[in-house]
N, C-alpha and C positions, 0 to 999 in steps of 0.2 A: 436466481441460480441456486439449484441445490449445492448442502453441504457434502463439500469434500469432491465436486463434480471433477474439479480441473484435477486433482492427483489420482483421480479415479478412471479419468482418460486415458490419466498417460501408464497406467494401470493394465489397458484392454490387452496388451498380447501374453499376459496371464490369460485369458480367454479369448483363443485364437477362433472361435467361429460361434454362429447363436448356439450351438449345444442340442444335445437329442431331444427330437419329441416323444410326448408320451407314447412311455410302450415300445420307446426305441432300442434299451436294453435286452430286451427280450428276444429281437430279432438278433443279438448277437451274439456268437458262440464263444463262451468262456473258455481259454486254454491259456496254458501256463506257457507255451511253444515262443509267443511272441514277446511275453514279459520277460522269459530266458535272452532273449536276443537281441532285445533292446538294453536288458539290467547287464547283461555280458558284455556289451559291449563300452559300457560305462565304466566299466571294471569293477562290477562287481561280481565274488565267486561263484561257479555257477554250483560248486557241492553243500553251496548253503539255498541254493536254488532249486525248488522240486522240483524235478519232470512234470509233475501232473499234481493237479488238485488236491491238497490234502483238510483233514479239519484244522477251523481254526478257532480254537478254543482259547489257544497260545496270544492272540492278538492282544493289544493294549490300545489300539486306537481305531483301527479300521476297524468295518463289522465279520464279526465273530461266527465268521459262513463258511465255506467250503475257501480257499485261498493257496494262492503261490507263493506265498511268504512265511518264510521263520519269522520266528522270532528276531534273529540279530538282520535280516533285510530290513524287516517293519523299521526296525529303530535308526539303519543306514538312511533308510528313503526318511527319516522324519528328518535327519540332522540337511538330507540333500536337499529335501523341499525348503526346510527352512531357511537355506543359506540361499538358493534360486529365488524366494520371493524378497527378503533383505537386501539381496543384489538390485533387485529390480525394482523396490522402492527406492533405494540407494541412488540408483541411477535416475530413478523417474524426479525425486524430493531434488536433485541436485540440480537436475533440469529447472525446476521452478524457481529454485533458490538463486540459480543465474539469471533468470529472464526480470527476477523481479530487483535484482538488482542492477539490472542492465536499464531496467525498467527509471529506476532510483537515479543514477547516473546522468542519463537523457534528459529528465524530468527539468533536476538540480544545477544542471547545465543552461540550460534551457531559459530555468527562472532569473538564474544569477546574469546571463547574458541580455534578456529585457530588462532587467534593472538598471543594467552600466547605460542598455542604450537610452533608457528614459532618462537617465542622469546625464545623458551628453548631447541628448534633444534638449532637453531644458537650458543647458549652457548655450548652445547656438540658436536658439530662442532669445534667449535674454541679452547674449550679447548684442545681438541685433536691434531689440528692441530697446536696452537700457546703456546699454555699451557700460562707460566707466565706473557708472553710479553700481552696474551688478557685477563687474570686479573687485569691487571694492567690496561685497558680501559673500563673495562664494563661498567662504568655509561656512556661511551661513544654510546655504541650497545643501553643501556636502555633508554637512553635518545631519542634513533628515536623509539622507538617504545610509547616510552610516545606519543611523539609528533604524532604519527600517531593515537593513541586514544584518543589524543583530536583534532584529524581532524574530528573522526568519529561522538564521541559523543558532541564534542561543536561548536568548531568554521565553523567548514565547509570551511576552510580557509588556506593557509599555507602550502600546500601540498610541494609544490613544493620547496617552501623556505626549511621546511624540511630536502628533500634529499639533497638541495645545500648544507646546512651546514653541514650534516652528511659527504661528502665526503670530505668537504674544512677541518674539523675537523681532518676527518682518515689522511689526504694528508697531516697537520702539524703535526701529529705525529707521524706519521710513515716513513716518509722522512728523519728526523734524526737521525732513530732508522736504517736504511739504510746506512745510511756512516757516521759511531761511528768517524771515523777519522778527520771529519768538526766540526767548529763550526758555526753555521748559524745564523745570526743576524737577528731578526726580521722583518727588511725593506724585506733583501730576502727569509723570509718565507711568509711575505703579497704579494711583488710579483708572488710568485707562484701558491699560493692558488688563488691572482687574477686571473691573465693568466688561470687558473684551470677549473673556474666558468665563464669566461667569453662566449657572446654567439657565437665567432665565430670558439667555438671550436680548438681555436690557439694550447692550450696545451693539450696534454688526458692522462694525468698519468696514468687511469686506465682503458684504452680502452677503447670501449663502451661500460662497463658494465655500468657504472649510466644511459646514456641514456636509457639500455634495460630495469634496474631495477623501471627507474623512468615512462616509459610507460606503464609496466604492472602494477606496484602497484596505479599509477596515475586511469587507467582506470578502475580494481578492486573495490579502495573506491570509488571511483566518482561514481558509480552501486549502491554497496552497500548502501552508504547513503541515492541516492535517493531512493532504494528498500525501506529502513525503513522509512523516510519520508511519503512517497506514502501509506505504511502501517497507519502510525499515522494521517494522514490527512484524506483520508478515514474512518478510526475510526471516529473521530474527529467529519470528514460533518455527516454522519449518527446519531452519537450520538445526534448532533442538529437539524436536521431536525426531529427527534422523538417529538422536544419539539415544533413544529411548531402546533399550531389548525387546523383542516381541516377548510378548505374553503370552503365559502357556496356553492358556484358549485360546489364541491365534496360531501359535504354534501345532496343536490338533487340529484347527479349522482350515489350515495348510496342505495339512498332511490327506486329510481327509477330503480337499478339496482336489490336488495334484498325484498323490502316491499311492492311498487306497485304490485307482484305478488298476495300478499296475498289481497290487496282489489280489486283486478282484478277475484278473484274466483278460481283464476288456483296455490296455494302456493306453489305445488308440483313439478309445471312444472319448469326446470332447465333454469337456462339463458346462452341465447349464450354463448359462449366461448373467440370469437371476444368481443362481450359488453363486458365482464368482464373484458377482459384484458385490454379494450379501460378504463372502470370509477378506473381500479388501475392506470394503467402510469399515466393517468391525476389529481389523486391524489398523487401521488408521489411525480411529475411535482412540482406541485404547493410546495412543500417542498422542491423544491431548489436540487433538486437531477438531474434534467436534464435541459440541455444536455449536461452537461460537463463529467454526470457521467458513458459514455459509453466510451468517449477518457481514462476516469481516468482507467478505466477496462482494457482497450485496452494496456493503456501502462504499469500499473504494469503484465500485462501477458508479456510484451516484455520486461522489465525488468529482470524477473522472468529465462526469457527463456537466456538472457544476462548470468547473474553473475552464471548458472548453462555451460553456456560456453567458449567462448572468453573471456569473463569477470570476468571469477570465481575466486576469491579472495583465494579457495584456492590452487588453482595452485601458485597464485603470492606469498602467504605467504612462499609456497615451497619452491619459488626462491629468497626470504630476502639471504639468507647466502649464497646461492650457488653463486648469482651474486657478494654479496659484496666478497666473498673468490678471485672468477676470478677477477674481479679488483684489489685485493691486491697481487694477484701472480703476474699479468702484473703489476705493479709499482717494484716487487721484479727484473724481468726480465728487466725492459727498464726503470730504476732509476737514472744512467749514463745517456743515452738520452735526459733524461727529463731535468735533471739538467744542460746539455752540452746548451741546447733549450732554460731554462731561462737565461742563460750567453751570450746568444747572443743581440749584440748590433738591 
């Protein structure tokens, strides 16, 4: 996607048709008759208004050719042109700045609602399958899922610490709920939960389920987040470049693109298509909108296109309980093992 394409569209009825082919000025008769009758009717005077062609030596912006403009016209049509196209980025910038937070809304809604349900899948999961034994933990299961909502909405931070804990957690308490027959003293439940969490993957109480659970859900938010970011920043830059003043080269490139017609004789006659598009990007420009803001397009589309596939968070949400379940069946199956593993000298 080129830069600035989406504000540049909504741009186009500044240039209301493709504009003359070469050679097209030529066929048409310069006269001040209809510039009088369209600038009259605007309310502007018509005794600062010439009948007919005069030099325009007088000019400051337009070309300095035969023309139907004073002096104080030329400078009326600049302040008119300039306030006509500020309206109409005004209105265009405000447009986007809604859709993209409309956009922001939906998203955030969206995310926050397959959270709860994966956190109430996993409750009717577990009841089912552990009944009292997973009553007796929940603020354990609610406690990763807090922390995974304040990965989303604050800190941006922690992820991964996170799942460590969530499984160092399950693996001390459910390890003694496994052989009622021991008493385990604390040194050898640090032990194990260390060897558990460490990275050279020495112990795996629980297969590789945390590994598989911690790369999907890992790659999921890390999308996600920056999906919403990308959203609010974008918001963000547009909303401030609204409050930018055009700059005086945009302000002649205005004038010269919409107002020069009218003291040139021809008001009728439509401007290029090219010129138009060429005096909006370079007012745009100057509003701090490029060139970053065509990578910025570029990548929340490839975002977009992300967490609707490989990355989609709600696949991953799917697999919150399914993985932590397989993990906990593998510790029920290979519990002896594990335990034979940390008593090894």
């Amino acid at each position: 996607m080129s830069a600035l394409r989406t504000l540049l569209l909504l741009l186009l009825p500044l240039c209301p048709g493709p504009g003359p082919g070469p050679g097209s000025e030529a066929k048409v008769i310069r006269s001040c008759t209809e510039t009088r009758q369209i600038l009259g009717a605007r309310g502007y005077s018509l005794s600062l208004l010439p009948p007919a062609l005069i030099s325009g030596e007088h000019l400051r912006i337009c070309p300095q050719e035969y023309t139907c403009c004073s002096s104080e016209i030329e400078e009326r049509l600049t302040w008119d042109t300039e306030a006509t196209f500020r309206g109409l980025v005004e209105e265009s910038g405000s447009f986007l700045v809604h859709t993209l937070a409309s956009r922001l809304r939906t998203f955030d809604e969206v995310f926050r609602e397959m959270l709860s349900s994966a956190e109430h899948s996993l409750a009717l999961l577990f009841h089912r399958s552990y009944g009292r034994l997973y009553s007796q933990q929940t603020p354990l299961f609610s406690g990763l899922f807090s922390r995974l909502r304040d990965y989303y909405e604050k800190s941006g931070e922690g992820l991964d610490d996170a799942l460590v804990d969530f499984w160092t957690q399950v693996l001390e308490r459910m390890f003694p709920l496994l052989h009622p027959q021991y008493i385990f003293s604390p040194e050898y439940l640090f032990c194990l939960t260390r060897l558990a969490s460490s990275a050279d993957d020495s112990l795996k109480p629980f297969g590789d389920s945390p590994r598989r659970l911690r790369l999907q859900i890992t790659r999921a938010m890390v999308a996600a987040r920056a999906f919403i970011q990308g959203l609010e920043t974008g918001r963000d830059v547009v909303s401030e470049a609204l409050k930018v003043p055009m700059s005086e080269g945009c302000r002649r490139a205005v004038m010269r693109l919409t107002g020069c017609p009218f003291c040139r004789g021809v008001p009728l006659l439509p401007p290029c298509r090219g010129f138009c598009l060429n005096v909006a990007h370079g007012c745009l420009s100057s509003r701090g909108l490029d060139p970053d803001w065509g990578a910025y397009l570029d990548g929340l589309l490839l975002l977009a296109e992300k967490i609707q596939g490989p990355f989609s968070f709600e696949l991953a949400a799917q697999a919150i309980g399914v993985k932590i379940s397989e993990g906990l069946m593998y510790l029920q199956e290979n519990s002896v093992g594990v335990s034979t593993q940390v008593q090894e000298p």
